[in-house]
VMD Tcl script that builds the backbone (N, CA, C; Angstrom):
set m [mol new atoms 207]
animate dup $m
set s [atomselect $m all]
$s set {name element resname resid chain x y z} {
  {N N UNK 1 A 20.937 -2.648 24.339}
  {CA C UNK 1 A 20.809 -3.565 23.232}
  {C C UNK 1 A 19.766 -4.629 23.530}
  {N N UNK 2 A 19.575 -4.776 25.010}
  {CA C UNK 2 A 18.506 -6.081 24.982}
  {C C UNK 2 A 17.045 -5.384 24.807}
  {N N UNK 3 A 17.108 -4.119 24.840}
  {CA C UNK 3 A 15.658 -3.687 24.449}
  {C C UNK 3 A 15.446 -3.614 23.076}
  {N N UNK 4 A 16.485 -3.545 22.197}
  {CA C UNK 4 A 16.584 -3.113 20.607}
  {C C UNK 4 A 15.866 -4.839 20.070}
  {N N UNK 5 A 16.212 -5.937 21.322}
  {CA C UNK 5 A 16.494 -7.307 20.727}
  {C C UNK 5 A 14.682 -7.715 21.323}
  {N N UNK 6 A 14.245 -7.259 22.319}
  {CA C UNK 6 A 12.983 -7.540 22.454}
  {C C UNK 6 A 11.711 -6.601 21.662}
  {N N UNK 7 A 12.407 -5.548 21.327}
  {CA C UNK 7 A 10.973 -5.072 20.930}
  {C C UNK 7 A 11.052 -4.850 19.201}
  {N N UNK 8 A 10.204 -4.995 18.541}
  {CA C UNK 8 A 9.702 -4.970 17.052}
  {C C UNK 8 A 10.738 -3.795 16.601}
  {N N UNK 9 A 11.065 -3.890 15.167}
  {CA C UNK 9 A 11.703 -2.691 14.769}
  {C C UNK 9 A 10.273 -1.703 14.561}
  {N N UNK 10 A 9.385 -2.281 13.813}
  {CA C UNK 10 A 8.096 -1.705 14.061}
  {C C UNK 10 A 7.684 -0.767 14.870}
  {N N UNK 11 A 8.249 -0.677 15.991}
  {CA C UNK 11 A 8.285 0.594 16.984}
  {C C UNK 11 A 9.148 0.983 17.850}
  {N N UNK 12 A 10.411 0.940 17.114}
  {CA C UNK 12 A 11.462 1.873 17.580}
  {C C UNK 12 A 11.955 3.203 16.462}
  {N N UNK 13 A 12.289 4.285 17.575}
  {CA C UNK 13 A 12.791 5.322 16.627}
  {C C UNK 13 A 13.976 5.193 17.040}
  {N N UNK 14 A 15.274 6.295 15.937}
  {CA C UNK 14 A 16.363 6.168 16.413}
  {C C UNK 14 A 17.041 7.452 16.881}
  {N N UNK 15 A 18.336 7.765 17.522}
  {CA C UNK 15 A 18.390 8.650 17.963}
  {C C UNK 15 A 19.884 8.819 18.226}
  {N N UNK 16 A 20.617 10.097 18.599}
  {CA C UNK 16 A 21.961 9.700 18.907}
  {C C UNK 16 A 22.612 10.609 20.121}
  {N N UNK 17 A 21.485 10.875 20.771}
  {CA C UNK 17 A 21.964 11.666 22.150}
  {C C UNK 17 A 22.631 12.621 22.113}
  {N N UNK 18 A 22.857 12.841 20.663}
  {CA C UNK 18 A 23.296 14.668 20.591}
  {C C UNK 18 A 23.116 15.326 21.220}
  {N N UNK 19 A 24.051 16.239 21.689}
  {CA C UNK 19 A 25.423 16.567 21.753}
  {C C UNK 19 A 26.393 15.872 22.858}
  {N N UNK 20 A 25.702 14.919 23.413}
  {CA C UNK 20 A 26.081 14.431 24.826}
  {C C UNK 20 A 27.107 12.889 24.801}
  {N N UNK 21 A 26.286 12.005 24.326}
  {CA C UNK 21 A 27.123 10.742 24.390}
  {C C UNK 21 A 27.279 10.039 22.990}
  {N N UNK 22 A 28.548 10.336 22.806}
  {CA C UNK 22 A 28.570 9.188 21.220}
  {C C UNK 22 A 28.307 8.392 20.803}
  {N N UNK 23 A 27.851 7.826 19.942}
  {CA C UNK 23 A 27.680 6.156 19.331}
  {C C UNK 23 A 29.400 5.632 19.463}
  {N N UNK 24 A 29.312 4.448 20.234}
  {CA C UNK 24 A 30.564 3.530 20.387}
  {C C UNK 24 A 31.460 4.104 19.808}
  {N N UNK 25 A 31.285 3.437 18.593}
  {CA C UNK 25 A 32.717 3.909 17.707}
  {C C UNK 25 A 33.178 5.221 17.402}
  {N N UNK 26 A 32.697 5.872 18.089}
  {CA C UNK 26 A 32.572 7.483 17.867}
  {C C UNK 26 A 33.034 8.360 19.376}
  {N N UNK 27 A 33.069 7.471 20.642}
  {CA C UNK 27 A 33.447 7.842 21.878}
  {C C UNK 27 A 34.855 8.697 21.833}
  {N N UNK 28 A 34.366 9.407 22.831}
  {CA C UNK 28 A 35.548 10.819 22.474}
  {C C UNK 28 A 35.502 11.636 21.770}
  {N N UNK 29 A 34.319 11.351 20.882}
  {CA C UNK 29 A 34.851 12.734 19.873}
  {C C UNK 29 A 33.485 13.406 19.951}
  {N N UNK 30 A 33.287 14.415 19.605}
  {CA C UNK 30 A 32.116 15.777 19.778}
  {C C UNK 30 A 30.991 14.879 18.694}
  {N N UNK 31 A 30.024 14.507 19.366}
  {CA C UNK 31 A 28.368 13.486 18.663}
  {C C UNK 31 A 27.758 14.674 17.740}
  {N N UNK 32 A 27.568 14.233 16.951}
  {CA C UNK 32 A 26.182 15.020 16.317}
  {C C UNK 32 A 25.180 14.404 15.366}
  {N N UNK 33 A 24.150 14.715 15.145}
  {CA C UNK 33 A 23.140 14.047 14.517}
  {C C UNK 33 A 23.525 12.874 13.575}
  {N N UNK 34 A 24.198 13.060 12.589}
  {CA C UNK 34 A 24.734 12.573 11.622}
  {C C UNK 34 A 25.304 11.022 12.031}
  {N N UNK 35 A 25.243 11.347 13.001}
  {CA C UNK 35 A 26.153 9.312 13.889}
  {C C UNK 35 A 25.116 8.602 13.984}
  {N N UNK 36 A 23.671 8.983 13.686}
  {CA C UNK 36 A 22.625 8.203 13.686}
  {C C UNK 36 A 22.634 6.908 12.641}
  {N N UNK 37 A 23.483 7.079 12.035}
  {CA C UNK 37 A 23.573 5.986 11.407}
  {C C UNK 37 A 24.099 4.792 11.806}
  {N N UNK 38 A 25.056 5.027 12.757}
  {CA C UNK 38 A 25.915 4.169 14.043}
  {C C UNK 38 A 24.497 3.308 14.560}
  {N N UNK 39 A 23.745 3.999 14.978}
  {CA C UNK 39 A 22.712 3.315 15.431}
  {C C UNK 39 A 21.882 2.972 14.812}
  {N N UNK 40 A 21.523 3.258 13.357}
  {CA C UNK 40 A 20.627 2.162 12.791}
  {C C UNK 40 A 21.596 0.803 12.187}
  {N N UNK 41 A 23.089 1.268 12.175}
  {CA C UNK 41 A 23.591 -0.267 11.746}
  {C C UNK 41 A 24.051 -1.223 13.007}
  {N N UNK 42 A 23.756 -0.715 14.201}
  {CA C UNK 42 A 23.684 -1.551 15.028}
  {C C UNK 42 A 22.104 -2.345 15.610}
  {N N UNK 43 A 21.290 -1.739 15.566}
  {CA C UNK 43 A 19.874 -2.201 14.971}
  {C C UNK 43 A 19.975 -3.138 14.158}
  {N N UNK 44 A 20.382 -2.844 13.023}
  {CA C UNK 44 A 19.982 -3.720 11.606}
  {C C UNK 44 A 20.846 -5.209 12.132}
  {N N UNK 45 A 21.678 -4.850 12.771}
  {CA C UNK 45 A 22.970 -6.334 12.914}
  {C C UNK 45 A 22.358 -6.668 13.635}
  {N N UNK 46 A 21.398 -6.465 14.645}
  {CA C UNK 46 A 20.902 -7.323 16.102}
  {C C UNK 46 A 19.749 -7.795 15.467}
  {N N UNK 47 A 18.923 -6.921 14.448}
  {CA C UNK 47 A 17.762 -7.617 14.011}
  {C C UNK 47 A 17.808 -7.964 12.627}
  {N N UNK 48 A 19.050 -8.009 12.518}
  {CA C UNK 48 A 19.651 -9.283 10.601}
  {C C UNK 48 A 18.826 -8.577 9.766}
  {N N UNK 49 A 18.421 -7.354 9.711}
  {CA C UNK 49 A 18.098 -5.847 8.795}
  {C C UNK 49 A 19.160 -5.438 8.127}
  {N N UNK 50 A 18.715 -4.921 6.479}
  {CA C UNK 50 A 20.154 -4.214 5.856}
  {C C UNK 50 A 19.624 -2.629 7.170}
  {N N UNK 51 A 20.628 -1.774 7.185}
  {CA C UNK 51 A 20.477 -0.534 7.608}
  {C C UNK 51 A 19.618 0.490 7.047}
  {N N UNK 52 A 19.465 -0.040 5.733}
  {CA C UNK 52 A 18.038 0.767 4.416}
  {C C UNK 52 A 17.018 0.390 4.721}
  {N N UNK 53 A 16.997 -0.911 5.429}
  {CA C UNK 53 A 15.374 -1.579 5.742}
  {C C UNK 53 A 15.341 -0.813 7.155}
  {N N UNK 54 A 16.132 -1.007 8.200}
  {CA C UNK 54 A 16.016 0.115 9.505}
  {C C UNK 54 A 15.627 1.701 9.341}
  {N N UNK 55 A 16.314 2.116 8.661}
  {CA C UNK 55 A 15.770 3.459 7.855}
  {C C UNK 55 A 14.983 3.918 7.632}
  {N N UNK 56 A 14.216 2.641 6.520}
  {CA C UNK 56 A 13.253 3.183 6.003}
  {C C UNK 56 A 11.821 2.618 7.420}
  {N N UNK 57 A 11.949 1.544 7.766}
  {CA C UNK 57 A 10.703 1.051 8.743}
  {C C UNK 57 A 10.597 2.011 10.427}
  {N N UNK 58 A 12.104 2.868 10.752}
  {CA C UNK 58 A 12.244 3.801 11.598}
  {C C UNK 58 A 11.394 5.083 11.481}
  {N N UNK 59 A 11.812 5.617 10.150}
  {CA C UNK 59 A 11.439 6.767 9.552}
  {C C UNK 59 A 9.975 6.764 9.564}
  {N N UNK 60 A 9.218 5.683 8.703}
  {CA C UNK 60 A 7.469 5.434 8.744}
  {C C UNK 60 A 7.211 5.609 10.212}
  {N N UNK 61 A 7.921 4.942 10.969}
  {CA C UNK 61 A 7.247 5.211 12.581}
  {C C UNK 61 A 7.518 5.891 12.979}
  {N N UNK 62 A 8.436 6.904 12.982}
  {CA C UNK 62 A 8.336 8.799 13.082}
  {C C UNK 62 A 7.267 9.513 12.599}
  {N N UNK 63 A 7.387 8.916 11.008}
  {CA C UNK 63 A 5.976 9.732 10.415}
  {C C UNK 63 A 4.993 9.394 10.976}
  {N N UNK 64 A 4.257 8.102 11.194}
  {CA C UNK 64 A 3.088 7.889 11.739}
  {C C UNK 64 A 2.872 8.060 12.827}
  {N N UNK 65 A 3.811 7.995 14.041}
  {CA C UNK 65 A 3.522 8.368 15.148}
  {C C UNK 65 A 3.225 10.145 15.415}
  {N N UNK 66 A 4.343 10.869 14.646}
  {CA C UNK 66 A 3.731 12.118 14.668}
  {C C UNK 66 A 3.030 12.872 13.811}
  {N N UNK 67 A 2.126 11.852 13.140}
  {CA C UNK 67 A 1.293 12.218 12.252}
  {C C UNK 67 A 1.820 13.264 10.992}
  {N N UNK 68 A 3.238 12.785 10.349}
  {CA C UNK 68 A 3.194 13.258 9.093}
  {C C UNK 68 A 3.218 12.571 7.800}
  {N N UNK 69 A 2.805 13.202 7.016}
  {CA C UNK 69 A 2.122 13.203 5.903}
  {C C UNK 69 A 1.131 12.478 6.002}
}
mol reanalyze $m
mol bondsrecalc $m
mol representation Tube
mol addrep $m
């Protein structure tokens, strides 16, 4: 979390360690992609973002970094 709190949302992607380690609230139970949302609303709360603004400013820096569209 102290890296989520130093660096720009501007260039973070998000991710959820599928199949391996859960998002918090999710410990114990079998992870899958879909918990990514766990982690953009813990993002959005550290950087006072709705989770739609994490979303959407995550997503652009997926696209642009790997050059789509």
């Amino acid at each position: 979390m102290k890296a989520v709190e130093k660096v720009p949302v501007e260039r973070l992607f998000i991710e959820t360690d599928a199949p391996f380690l859960a998002p918090q609230a999710k410990r114990g139970k079998e992870n899958y992609p879909g918990y990514v949302r766990y982690v953009a609303e813990k993002i959005a709360e550290i950087k006072n973002l709705s989770v739609e603004e994490v979303a959407d400013i995550t997503s652009k820096n997926a696209e642009r970094f790997f050059s789509i569209n």
